[in-house]
NUGU-659869 format. One record per residue (C-alpha): residue number from 1; residue in one letter; x negated, y, z negated. Coordinates in nm, 2 decimals. Layout:
<filums>
 num residu      X      Y      Z
 NUM      a      X      Y      Z
...
</filums>
This chain:
<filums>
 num residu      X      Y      Z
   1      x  -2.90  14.26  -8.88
   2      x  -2.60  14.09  -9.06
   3      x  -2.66  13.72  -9.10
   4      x  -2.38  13.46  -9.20
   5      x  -2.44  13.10  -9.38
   6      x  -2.29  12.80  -9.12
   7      x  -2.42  12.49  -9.04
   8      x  -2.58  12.63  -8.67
   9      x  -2.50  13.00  -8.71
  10      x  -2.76  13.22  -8.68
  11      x  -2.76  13.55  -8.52
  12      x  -2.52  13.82  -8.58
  13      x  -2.61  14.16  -8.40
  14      x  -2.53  14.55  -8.50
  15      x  -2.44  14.62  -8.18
  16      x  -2.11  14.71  -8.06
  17      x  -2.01  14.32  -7.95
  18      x  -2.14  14.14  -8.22
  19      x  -2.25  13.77  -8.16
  20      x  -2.38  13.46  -8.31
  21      x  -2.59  13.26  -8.17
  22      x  -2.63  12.89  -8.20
  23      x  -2.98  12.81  -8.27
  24      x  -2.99  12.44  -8.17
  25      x  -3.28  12.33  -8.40
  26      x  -3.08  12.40  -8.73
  27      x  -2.89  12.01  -8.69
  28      x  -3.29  11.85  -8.65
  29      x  -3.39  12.05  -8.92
  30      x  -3.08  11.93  -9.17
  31      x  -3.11  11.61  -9.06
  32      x  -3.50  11.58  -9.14
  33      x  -3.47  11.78  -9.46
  34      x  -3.34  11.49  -9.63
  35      x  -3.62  11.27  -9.53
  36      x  -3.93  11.52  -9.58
  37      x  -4.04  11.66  -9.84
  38      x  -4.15  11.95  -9.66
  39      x  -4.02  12.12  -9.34
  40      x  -4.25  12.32  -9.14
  41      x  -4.11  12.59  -8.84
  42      x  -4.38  12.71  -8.63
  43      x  -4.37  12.91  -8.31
  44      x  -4.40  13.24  -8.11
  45      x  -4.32  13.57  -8.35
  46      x  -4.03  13.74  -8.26
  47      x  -3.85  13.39  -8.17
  48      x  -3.64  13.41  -8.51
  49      x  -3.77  13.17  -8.77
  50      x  -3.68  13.39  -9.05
  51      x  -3.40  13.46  -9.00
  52      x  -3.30  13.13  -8.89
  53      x  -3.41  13.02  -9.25
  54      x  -3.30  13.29  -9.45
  55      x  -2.92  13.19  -9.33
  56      x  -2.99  12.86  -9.29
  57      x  -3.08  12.78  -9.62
  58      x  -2.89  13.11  -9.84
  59      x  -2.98  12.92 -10.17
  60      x  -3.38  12.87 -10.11
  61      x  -3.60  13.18 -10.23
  62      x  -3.78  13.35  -9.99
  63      x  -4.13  13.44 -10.01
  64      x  -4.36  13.63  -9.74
  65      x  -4.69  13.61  -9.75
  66      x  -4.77  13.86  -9.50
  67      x  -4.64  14.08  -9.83
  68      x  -5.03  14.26  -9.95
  69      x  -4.96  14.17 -10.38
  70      x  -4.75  13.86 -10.31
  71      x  -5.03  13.69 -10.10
  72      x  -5.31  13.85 -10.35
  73      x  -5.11  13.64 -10.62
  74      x  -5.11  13.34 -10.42
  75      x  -5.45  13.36 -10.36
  76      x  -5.62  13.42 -10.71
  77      x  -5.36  13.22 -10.90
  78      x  -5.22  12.95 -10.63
  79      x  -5.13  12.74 -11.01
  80      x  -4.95  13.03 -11.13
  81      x  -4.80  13.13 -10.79
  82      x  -4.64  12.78 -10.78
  83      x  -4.52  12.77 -11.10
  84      x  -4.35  13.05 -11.04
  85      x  -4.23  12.94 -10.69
  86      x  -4.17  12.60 -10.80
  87      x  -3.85  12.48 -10.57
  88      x  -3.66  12.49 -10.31
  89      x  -3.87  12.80 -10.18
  90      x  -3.92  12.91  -9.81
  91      x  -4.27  13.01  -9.78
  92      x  -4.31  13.25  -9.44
  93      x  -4.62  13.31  -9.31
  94      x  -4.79  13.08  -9.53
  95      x  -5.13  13.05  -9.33
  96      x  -5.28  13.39  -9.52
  97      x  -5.29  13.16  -9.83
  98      x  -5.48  12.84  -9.73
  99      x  -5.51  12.75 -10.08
 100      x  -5.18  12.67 -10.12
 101      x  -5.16  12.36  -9.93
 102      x  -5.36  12.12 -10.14
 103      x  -5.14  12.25 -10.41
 104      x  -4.85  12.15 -10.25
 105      x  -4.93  11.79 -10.20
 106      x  -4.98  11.73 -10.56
 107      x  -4.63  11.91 -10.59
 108      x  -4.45  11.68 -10.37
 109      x  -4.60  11.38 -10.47
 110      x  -4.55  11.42 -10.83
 111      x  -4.19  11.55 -10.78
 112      x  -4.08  11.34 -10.48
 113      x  -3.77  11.58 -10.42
 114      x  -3.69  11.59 -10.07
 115      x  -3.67  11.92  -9.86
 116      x  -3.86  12.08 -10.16
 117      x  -4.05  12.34  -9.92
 118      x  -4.00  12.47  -9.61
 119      x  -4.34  12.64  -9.49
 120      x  -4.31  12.88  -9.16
 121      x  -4.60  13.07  -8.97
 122      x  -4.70  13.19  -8.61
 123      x  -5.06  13.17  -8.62
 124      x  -4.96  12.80  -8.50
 125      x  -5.42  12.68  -8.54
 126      x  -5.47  12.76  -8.90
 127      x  -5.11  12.63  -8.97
 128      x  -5.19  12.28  -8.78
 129      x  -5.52  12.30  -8.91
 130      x  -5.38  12.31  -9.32
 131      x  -5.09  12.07  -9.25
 132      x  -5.32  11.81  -9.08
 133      x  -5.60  11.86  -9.35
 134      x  -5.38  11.87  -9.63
 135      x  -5.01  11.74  -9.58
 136      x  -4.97  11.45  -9.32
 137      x  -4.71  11.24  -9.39
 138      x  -4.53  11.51  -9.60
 139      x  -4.40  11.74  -9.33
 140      x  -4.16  11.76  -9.08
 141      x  -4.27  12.02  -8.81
 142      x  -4.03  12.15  -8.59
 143      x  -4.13  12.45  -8.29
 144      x  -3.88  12.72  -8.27
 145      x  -3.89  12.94  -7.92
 146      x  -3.72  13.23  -7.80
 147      x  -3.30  13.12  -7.72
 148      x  -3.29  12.86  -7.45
 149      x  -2.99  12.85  -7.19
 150      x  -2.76  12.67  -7.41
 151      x  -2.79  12.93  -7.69
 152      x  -2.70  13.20  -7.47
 153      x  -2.44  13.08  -7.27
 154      x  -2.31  12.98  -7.62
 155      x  -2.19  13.36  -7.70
 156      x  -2.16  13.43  -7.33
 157      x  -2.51  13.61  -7.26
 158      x  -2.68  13.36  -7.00
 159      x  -2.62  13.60  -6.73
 160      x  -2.48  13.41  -6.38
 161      x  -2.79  13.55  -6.17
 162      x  -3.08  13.38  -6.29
 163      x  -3.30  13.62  -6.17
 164      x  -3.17  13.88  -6.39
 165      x  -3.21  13.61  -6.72
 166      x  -3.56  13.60  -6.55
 167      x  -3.68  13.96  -6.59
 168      x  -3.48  14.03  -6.92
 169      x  -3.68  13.70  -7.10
 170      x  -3.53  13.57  -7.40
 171      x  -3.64  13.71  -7.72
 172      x  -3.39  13.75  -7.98
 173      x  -3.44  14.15  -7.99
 174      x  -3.35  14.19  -7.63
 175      x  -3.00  14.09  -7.75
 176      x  -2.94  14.12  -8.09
 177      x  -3.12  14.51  -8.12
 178      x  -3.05  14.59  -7.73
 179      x  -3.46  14.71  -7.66
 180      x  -3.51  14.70  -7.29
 181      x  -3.74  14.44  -7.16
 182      x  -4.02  14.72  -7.06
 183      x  -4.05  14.89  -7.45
 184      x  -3.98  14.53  -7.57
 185      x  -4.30  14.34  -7.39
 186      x  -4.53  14.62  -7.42
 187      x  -4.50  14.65  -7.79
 188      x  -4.49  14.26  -7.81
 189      x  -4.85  14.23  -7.66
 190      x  -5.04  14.55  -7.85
 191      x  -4.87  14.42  -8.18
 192      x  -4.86  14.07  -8.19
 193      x  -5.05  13.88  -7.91
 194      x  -5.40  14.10  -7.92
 195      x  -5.33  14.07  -8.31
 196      x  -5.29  13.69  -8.32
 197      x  -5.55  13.63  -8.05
 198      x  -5.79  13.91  -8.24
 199      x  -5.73  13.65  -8.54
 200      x  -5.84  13.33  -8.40
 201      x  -6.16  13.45  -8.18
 202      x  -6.38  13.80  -8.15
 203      x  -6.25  13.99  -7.91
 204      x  -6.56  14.27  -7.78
 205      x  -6.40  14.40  -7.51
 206      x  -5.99  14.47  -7.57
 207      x  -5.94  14.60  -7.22
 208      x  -6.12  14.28  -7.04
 209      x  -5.89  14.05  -7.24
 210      x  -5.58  14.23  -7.12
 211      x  -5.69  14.20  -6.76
 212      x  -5.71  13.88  -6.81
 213      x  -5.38  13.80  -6.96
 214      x  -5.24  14.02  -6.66
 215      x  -5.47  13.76  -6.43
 216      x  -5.32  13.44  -6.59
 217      x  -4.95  13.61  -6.50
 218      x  -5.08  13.57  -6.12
 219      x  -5.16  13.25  -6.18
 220      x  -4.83  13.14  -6.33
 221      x  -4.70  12.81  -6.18
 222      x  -5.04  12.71  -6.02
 223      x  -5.35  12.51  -6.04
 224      x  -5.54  12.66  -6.32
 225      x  -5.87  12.74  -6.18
 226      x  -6.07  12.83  -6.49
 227      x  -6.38  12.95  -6.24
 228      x  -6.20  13.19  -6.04
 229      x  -6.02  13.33  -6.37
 230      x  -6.33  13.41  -6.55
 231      x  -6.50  13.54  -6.23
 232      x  -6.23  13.78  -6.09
 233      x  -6.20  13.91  -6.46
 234      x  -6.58  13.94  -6.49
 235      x  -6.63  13.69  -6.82
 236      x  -6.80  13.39  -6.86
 237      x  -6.65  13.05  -6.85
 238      x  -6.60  12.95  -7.21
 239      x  -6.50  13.31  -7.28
 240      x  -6.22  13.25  -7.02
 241      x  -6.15  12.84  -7.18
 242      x  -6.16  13.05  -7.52
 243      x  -5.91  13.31  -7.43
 244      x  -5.67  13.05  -7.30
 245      x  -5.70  12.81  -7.56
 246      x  -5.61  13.13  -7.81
 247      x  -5.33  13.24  -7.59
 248      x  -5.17  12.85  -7.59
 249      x  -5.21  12.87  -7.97
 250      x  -5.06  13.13  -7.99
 251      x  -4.71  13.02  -7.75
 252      x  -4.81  13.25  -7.46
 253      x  -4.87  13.02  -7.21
 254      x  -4.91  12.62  -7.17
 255      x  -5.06  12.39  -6.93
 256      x  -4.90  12.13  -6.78
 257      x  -5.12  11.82  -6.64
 258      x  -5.11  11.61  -6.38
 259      x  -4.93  11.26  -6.35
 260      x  -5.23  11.03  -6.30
 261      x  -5.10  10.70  -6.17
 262      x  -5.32  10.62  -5.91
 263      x  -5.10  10.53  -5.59
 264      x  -5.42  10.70  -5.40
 265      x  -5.78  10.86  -5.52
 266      x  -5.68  11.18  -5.39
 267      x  -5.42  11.30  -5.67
 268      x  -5.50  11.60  -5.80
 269      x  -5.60  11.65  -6.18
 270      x  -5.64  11.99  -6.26
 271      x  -5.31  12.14  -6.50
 272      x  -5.09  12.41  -6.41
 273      x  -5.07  12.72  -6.60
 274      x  -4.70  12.89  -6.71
 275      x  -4.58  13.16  -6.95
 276      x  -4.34  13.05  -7.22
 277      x  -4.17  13.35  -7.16
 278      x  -4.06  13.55  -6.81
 279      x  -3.99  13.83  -6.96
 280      x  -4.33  13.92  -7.06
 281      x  -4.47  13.72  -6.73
 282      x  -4.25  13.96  -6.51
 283      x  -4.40  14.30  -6.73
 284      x  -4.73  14.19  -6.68
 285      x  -4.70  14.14  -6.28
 286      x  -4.51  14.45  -6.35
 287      x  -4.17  14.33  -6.18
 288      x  -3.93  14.55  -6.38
 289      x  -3.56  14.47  -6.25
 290      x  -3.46  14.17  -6.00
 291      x  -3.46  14.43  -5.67
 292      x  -3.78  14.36  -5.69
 293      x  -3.80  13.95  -5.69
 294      x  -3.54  13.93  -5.47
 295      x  -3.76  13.91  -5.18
 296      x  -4.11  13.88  -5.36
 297      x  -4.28  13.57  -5.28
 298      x  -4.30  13.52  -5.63
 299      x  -3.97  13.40  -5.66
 300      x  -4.03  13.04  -5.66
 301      x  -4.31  13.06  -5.90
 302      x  -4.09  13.25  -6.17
 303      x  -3.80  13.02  -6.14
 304      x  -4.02  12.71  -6.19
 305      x  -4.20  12.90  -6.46
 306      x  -3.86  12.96  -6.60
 307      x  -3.68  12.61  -6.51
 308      x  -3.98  12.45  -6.70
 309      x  -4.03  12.65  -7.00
 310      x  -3.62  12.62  -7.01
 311      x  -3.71  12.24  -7.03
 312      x  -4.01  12.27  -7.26
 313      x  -3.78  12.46  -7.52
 314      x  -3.53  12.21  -7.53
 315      x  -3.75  11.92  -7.60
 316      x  -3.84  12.11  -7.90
 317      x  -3.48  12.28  -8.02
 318      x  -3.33  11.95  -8.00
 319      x  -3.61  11.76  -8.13
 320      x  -3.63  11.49  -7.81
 321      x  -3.98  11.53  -7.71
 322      x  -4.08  11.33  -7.38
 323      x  -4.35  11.29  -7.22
 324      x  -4.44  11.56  -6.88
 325      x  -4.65  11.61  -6.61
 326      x  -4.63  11.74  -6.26
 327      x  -4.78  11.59  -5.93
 328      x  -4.95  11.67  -5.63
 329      x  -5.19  11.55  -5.41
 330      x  -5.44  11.66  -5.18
 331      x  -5.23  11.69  -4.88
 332      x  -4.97  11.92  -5.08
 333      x  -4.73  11.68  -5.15
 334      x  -4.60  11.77  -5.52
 335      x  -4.31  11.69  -5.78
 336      x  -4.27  11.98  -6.00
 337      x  -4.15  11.80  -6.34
 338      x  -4.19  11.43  -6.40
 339      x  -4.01  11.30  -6.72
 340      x  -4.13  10.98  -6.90
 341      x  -3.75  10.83  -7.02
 342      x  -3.85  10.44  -7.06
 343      x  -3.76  10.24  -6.89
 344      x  -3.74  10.51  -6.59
 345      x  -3.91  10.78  -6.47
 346      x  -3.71  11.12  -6.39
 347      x  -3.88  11.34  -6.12
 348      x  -3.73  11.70  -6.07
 349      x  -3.77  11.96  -5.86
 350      x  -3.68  12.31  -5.88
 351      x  -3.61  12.55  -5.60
 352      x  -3.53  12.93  -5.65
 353      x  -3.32  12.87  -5.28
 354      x  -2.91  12.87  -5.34
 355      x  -2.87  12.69  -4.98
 356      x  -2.94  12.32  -5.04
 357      x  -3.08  12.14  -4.69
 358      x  -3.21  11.80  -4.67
 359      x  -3.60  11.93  -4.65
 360      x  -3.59  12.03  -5.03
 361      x  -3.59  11.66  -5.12
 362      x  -3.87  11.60  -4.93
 363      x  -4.08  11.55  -5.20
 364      x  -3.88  11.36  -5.41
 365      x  -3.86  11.09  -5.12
 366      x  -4.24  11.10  -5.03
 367      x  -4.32  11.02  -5.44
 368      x  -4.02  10.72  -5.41
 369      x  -4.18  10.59  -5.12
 370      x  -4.50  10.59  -5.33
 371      x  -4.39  10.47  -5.63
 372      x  -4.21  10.11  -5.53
 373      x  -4.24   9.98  -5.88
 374      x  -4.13  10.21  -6.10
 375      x  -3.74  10.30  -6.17
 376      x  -3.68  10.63  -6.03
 377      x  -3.40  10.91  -6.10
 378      x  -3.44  11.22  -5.82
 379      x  -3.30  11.55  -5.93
 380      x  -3.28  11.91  -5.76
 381      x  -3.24  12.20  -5.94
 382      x  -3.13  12.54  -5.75
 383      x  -3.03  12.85  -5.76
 384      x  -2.67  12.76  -5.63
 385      x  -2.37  12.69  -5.92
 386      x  -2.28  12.36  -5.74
 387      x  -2.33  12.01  -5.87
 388      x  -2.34  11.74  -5.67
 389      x  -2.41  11.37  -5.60
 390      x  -2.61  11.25  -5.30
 391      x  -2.75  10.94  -5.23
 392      x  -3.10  11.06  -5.22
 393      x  -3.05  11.26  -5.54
 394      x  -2.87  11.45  -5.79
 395      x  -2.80  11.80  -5.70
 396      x  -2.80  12.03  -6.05
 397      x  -2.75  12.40  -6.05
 398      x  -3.01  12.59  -6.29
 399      x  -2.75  12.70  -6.54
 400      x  -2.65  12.34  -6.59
 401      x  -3.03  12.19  -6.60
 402      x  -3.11  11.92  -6.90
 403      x  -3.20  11.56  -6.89
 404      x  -3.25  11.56  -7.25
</filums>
């Protein structure tokens, strides 16, 4: 892979229509340099933070831990290692040398030099855990995930059917080194997820935890019921509340929790469960090619997976987080996304549908009916390409989506 030096440039492929892609962190990451001392990039592997670094930032050295003699230095000579390493250094993977990081702060402090490190790792717990122990208030900590809708449509590769962006996913390697999503996934979960999960918890049984992942894909856009999951996969319950927490950790899957304002006692409060990814959701429900979502009653599930983890990504590449939530109550009446954006409150609601009918704001109007002090927006996102404005909404087509 050819990489070339701008401001938001990023990816360059060795395929026969070579692109660059946009990575829309890069401008918070500038920006933020020059206020931090150090800059941390966590996230999923495979979403591109070395590379993004390595280009980003041409005159920093770069040093990989995951290297066998480099991390052995770092580790029985971390005063040495640094002296060597001094400035201005890009340190990857830099949980596999803990000791570092109380070394660091008496760097930075003494030196008071601003973007003097830039740490990066995907074993997102020990990483936390070091930066919270040892550097809070020194480091800027940005999340970087697989290419959001903006980065693709950017060079043209946000294809117009979203089911097809669905099954493909959107790891940099199913564009940049043209791997079909099938060899892609399966590789991704023998090499990296069992590896990271392996790292954070003892795993006895290999083949029970990869039922289990394959039981949380079912589960994908609905009340997580932590029972059921550790009794149809024939675990106990904190084995199950184990194996999720290492699968968030690691940026497999998130939960999303309820909105609890209390317009009635019977709101639900259990989260919801999505993939970061639906790519590797659809391998693990073992959906190959969109033939076969087309008229799968999964379809709504893996476009709100997708429409949310879109979302989710976005808050983090453009360094707006907000506050989120869903709600439903007992009698089934739900709002998929709501969006805390004092002084309002933005619900949405995603349909896979590309007919839009007045039912599909039904929701939106039972929570406004509901919720007679608080200063709404409605939105409905589709699978159409229109974009319209109603008096009981705003209509937004999926390609368009972002209330950032």
């Amino acid at each position: 892979m050819l990489v070339i030096s701008k401001l938001n440039c990023i990816f360059v492929s060795e395929i026969q229509i070579r692109m660059i892609v946009e990575r829309k962190i890069l401008n918070a990451i500038k920006v933020l340099g020059t206020k931090y001392p150090i800059i941390a990039v966590t996230g999923p592997r495979q979403s591109g933070k070395t590379t993004l670094l390595r280009a980003a930032f041409p005159d920093y050295q770069y040093v990989s831990l995951e290297t066998p003699d480099i991390r052995s230095f770092a580790l029985s000579d971390p005063r040495g290692f640094l002296e060597q390493y001094s400035q201005y250094v890009i340190f990857d993977e830099i949980q596999r040398a803990p000791e570092l990081f109380s070394y660091l702060q008496t760097i930075v402090d003494n030196s008071r030099i601003m973007g003097q490190f830039i740490l990066s790792g995907s074993q997102n717990f020990h990483l936390m855990q070091h930066i919270t122990q040892s550097l809070a208030g020194r480091v800027a900590i940005f999340k970087l995930f697989p290419f959001d809708f903006d980065e693709l449509k950017s060079v043209g590769l946000l294809n117009d059917n979203y089911i097809e962006n669905i099954v493909r996913g959107f790891y940099p390697a199913l564009y940049d080194r043209g791997i079909s999503s099938q060899v892609f996934y399966s590789n991704y979960i023998q090499t990296y997820v069992q590896r990271d999960v392996s790292e954070l918890i003892a795993i006895k049984d290999m083949r029970a935890f990869r039922n289990f992942l394959g039981l949380c894909a079912t589960r994908a856009g609905h009340l997580l019921n932590l029972s059921s999951l550790a009794n149809e996969c024939g675990i106990s319950q904190p084995t199950a509340k184990a194996w999720l927490s290492a699968l968030e950790t690691g940026y497999v899957v998130f939960l999303l929790y309820p909105y609890y304002e209390n317009f009635s006692k019977r709101i639900v409060k259990t989260p919801k469960l999505y993939f970061y990814d639906t790519g590797l959701l659809c391998h693990l429900l073992k959906l190959n090619n969109s033939e076969m979502i087309i008229s799968h009653p999964v379809k709504g599930n893996l476009f709100e997976n997708m429409m949310i983890a879109e979302y989710v990504k976005k808050m983090h590449h453009y360094n707006t987080p907000n506050d989120i939530w869903f709600w439903r109550d007992a009698s089934g009446n739900e709002i998929d996304l709501l969006i805390q954006s004092p002084p309002k409150l933005e619900l949405v609601e995603f349909k896979a549908t590309q007919t839009i009918t007045p039912d599909l704001f039904k929701g939106l109007n039972y929570f406004e009916s509901l919720a007679k002090n608080i200063i709404l927006t409605k939105t409905l996102v589709y699978g159409g390409k229109e974009e319209q404005t109603r008096n009981v909404g705003r209509v937004c087509s999926w390609k368009d989506f972002t209330l950032l």
